[in-house]
N, C-alpha and C positions, 0 to 999 in steps of 0.2 A: 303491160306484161313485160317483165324483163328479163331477159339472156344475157348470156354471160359468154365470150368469146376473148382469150387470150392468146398471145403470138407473141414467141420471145425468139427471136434471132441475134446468133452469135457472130462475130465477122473476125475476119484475123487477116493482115496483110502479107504477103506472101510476095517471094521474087517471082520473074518470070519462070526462070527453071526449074523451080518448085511445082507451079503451078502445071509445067509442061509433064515434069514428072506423076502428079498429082493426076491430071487430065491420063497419062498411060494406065495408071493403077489402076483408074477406076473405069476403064474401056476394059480392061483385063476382067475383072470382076466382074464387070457387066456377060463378058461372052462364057465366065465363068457357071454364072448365075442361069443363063440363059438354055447351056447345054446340060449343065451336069445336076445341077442343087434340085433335093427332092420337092416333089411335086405339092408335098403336104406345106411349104411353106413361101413357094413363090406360085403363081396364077400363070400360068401359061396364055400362049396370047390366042389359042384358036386351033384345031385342026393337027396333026401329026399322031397323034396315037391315038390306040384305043380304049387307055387309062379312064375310067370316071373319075371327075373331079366334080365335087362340092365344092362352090363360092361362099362365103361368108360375107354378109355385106356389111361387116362392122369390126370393132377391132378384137382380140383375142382376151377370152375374159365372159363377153358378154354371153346375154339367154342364146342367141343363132349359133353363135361358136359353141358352145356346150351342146346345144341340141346336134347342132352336125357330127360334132366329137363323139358324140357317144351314139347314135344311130351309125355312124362306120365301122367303129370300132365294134357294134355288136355283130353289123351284118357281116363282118370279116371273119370275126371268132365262131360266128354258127356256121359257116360256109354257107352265105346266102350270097356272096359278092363270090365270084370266079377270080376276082384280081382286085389287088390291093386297090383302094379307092383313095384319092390324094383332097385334101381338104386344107382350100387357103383361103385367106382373109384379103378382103379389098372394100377397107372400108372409107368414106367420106359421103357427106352432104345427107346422113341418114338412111343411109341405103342407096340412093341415087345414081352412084356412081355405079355402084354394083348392077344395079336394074340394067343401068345402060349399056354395059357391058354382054350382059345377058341377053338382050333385044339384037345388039351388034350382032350376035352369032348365030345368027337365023342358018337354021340345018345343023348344027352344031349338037346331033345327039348324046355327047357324051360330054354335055356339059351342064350342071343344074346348079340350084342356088337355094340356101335356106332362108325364106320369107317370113313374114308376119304382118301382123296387124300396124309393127309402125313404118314398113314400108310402103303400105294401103296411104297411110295416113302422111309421110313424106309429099307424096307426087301430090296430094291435095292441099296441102294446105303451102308449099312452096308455087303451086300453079304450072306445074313441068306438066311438059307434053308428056310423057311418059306414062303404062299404067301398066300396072300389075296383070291386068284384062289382056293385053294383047300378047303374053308371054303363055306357054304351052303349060296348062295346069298339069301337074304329077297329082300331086297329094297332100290333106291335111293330117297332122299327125299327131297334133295335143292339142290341148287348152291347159290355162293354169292362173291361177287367184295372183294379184299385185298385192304388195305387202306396201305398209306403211312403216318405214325404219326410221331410226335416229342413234345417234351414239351416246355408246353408257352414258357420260354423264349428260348427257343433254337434259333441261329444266323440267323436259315435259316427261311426266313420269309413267303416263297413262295418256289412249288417246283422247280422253276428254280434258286434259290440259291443254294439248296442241290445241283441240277446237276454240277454247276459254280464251287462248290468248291469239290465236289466229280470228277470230271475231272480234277479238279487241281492237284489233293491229292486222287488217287485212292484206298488206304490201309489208308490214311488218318481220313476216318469218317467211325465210329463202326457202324455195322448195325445188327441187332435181329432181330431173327423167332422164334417163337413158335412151327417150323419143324424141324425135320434133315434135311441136302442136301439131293435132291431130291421129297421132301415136299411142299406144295402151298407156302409157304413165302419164301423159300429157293429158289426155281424155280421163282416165280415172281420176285427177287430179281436180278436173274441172267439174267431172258429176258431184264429187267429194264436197267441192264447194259449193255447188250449186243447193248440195242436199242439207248444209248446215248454215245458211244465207249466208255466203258470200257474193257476192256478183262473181264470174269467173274473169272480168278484165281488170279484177283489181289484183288477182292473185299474181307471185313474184314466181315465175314460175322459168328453170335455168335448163337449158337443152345441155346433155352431154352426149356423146358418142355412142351409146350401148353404155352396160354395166360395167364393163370394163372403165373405163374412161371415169361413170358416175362415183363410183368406190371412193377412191382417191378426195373427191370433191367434196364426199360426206366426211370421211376423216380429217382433214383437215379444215372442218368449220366454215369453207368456202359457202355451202347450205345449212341448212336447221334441220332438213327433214329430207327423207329421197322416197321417191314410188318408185318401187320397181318389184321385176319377178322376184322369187326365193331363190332360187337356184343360185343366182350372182353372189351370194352372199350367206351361202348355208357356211362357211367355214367360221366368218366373222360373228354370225350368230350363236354357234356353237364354243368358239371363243370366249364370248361377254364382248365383244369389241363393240359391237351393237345391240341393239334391241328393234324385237317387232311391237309397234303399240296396235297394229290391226291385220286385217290380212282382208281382202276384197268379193271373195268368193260366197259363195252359200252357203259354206261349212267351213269349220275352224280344221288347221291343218295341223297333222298328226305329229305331235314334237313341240309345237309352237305356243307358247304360253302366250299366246293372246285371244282376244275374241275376233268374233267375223264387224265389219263395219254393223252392220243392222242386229246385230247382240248388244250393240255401244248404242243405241238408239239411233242411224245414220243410214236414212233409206236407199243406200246402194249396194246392187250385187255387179259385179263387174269381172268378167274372166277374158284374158289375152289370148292368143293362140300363133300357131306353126307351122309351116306348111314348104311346101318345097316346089321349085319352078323350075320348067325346062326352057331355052329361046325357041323362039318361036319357029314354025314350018321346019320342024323336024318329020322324021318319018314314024309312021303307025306301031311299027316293029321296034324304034326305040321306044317313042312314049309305051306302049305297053310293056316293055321291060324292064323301063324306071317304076312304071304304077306294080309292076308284079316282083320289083324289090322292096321298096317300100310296103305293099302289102304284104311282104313273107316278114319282113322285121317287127308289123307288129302283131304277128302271132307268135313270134316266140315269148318263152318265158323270160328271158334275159333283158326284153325292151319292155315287158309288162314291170320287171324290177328295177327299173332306172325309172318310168313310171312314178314308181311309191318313194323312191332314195330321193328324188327330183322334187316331190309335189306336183306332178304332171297328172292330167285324165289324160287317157287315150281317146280321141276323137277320129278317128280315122274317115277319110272323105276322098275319096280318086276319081281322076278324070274329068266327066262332065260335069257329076254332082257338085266336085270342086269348082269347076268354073266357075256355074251359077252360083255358089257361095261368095267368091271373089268379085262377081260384079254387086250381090246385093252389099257385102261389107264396101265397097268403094263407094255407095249409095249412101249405106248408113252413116258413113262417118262423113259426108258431106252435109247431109241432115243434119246429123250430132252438133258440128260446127259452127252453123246458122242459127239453129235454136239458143247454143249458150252465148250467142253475139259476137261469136270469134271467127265466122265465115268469111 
């Protein structure tokens, strides 16, 4: 299975007093950054107010950031939030870094994080101590079908081309997630094959950072094909920049000229999901007033239409129910991984 990881570093020789000045600017900055610059785009480090902040654990672009985006943004405009709610990004290692961060701040009520199934699937299939299980469940908050994309002119015109020549040529055609293995694009990718005989260790299959990051990587030809949510790329679609040749769900999605994978004869249904986390050993009185904002958001009508704008279901699950859902998916994708020989 092969990744794709690039690193281009710039260097420039510099005098001493450059540098000395250089080293003042960016202390300047720093304490600049520190005090003053809004909340929504640097991560504060812990403790001082009583601002809620959403983490994003990936870069700006992707499914977590649009889901956090627009769950603030509604609960702000219905007056479900009392005070502006600040939402940053801190992304690397697939959510990891985020996780850990989020774990660091045990008692830290007024600090949560927007999860998923491929940060389930990070801490297992990299083998980190870390797990989704020991952070304070809030809430699950959607499910939503992976599409199968490619750009206009790409050969395959339909998704029974890609299969034709992906069977031909199994290591053959580049394929992108916006997961690590073990992550919803990573996992959809390997039932995908699994269901049209592929082995899943021959598949060529490239981690990028979230949708953000994957975009780019589809456009310029770096892959043949990317799995990922809709949402990342409703604009490209509505473009012509891309095309969907499937979509993973049960039902075919409203707008989307294509079929479901098992309309294409491909026995897979497969739906992602969303959910939001607190650190851990907070108090009773926060977690119930993260779980009783998140519940009041999705009974408005405003988060039922970002819902249909999105291609999201509403799946709503708080508190303990959550929990137990988060050890059984940390279960299942351990399974999942073994069975297709990638454990």
């Amino acid at each position: 299975m092969a990744g794709h990881v690039r690193l281009v570093v710039g260097r420039r020789l510099v005098s001493r007093s450059s540098r000395a000045g250089i080293a003042l600017l960016l202390g300047c900055l720093l304490l600049l950054l520190a005090g003053c610059w809004p909340g929504s785009l640097v991560g504060p480090t812990g403790g001082g107010t009583d601002r809620l902040r959403i983490m994003v654990p990936n870069v700006p672009g992707g499914g977590y950031d649009v889901t956090a985006r627009t769950a603030v943004s509604i609960a702000e405009r219905s007056g479900i939030a009392d005070d502006r709610i600040a939402v940053f990004n801190l992304a690397g290692d697939q959510g990891l870094v985020a996780l850990n961060r989020l774990l660091d701040e045990a008692g830290n009520g007024r600090l949560a994080m927007m999860m998923g199934l491929g940060v389930v699937g990070a801490t297992i299939a990299t083998g980190s101590s870390l797990r989704v299980t020991d952070a304070t469940p809030i809430a699950r908050l959607l499910t939503e079908p992976e599409a199968v994309l490619v750009p206009v002119d790409s050969p395959y015109r339909d998704i029974a081309d890609l299969i034709s020549a992906w069977r031909a040529d199994p290591g053959g055609v580049a394929i992108g997630g916006g997961s690590a293995v073990g992550g919803p694009d990573h996992l959809m990718t390997m039932q995908f094959a699994r269901a049209v005989g592929i082995d899943p260790r021959q598949v060529d299959y490239a981690t990028y950072d979230g949708g953000g990051a994957l975009l780019p990587a589809l456009l310029d030809d770096r892959i043949d094909v990317a799995v990922s949510s809709l949402v990342e790329y409703a604009e490209q679609v509505r473009s012509g920049q891309l095309r969907v040749l499937a979509v993973s769900g049960p039902d075919r999605v409203d707008g989307i000229q294509a079929p479901t994978l098992t309309e294409a004869g491909v026995d897979v249904v497969f739906s992602n999901w969303r959910g939001v986390l607190a650190p851990p050993g907070i108090s009773d009185s926060d977690r119930a007033a993260l779980v009783d904002l998140f519940h009041e958001l999705e009974q408005t009508p405003e988060w039922h239409q970002a819902l249909a704008e999105n291609n999201w279901s509403g799946a709503f699950l708080a508190g303990d129910d959550f929990a137990e859902f988060l050890h059984t998916e940390d279960q299942r994708v351990r399974d999942t991984l073994a069975e297709l020989g990638l454990g």
